[in-house]
C-alpha positions as CSV (number, residue, x, y, z in Angstrom):
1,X,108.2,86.0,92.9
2,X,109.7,88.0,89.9
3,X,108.6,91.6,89.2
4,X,108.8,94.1,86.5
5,X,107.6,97.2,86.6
6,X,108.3,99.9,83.7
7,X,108.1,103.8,85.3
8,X,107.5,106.9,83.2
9,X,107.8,110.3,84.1
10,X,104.7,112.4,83.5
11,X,105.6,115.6,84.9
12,X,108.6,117.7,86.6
13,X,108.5,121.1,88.7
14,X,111.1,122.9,89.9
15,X,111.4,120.7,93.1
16,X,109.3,117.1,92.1
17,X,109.1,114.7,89.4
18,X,106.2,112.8,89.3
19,X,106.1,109.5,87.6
20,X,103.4,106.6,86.9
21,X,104.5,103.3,87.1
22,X,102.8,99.6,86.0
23,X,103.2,95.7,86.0
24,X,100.9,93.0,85.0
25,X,97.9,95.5,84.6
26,X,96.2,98.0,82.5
27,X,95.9,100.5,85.9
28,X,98.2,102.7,87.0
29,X,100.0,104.1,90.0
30,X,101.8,107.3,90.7
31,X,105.0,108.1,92.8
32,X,106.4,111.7,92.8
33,X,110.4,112.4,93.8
34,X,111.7,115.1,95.4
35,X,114.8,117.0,93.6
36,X,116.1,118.0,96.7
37,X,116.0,115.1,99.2
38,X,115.7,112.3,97.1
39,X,112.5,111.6,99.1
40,X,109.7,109.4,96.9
41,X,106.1,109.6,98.1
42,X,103.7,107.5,97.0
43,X,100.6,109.2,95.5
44,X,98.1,106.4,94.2
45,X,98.6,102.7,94.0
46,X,97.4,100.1,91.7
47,X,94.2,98.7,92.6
48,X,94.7,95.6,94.7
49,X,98.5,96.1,95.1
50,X,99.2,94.1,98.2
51,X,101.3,96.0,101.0
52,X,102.7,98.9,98.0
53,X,104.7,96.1,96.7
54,X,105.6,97.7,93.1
55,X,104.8,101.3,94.2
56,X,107.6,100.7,96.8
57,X,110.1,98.8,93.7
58,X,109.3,102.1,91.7
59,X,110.1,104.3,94.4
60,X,113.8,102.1,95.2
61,X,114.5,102.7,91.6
62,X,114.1,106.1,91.4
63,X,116.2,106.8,94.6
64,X,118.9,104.7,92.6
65,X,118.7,106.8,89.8
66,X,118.4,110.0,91.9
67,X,121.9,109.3,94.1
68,X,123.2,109.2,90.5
69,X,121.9,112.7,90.0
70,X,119.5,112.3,87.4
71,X,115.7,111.4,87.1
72,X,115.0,109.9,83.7
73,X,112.2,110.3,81.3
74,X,111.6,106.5,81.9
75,X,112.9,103.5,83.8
76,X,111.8,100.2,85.3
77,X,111.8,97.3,88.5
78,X,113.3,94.0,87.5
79,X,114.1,91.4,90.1
């Protein structure tokens, strides 16, 4: 099964970065990042989104991104 899912950040604190991220649908789902830990929490999913699959994907690559030291404005989920 191949997935894509595009990520956009919608808002930053000090400490979190919260992003929404979609595939395949016109809903969509939000994941927030912590600065300091690198820790991604998963705040709403897509309706119907079986077992977090692409919340999950979204939250891998912004952990990638965050090891790199930077969060960006927008990203995405291929495999």
């Amino acid at each position: 099964m191949a997935f894509y899912i595009q990520i956009s950040k919608v808002e930053e604190t000090e400490t979190d970065v919260t992003y929404n991220y979609e595939s395949n649908s016109p809903q969509t789902g939000i994941v927030q990042i912590s600065k300091g830990s690198g820790n991604c929490e998963i705040l709403q999913t897509i309706d119907g989104e079986i077992e977090d699959c692409y919340a999950k994907r979204a939250c891998w690559a912004l952990m990638r991104h965050w090891k790199e030291g930077v969060l960006p404005d927008k990203t995405y989920w291929a495999s």
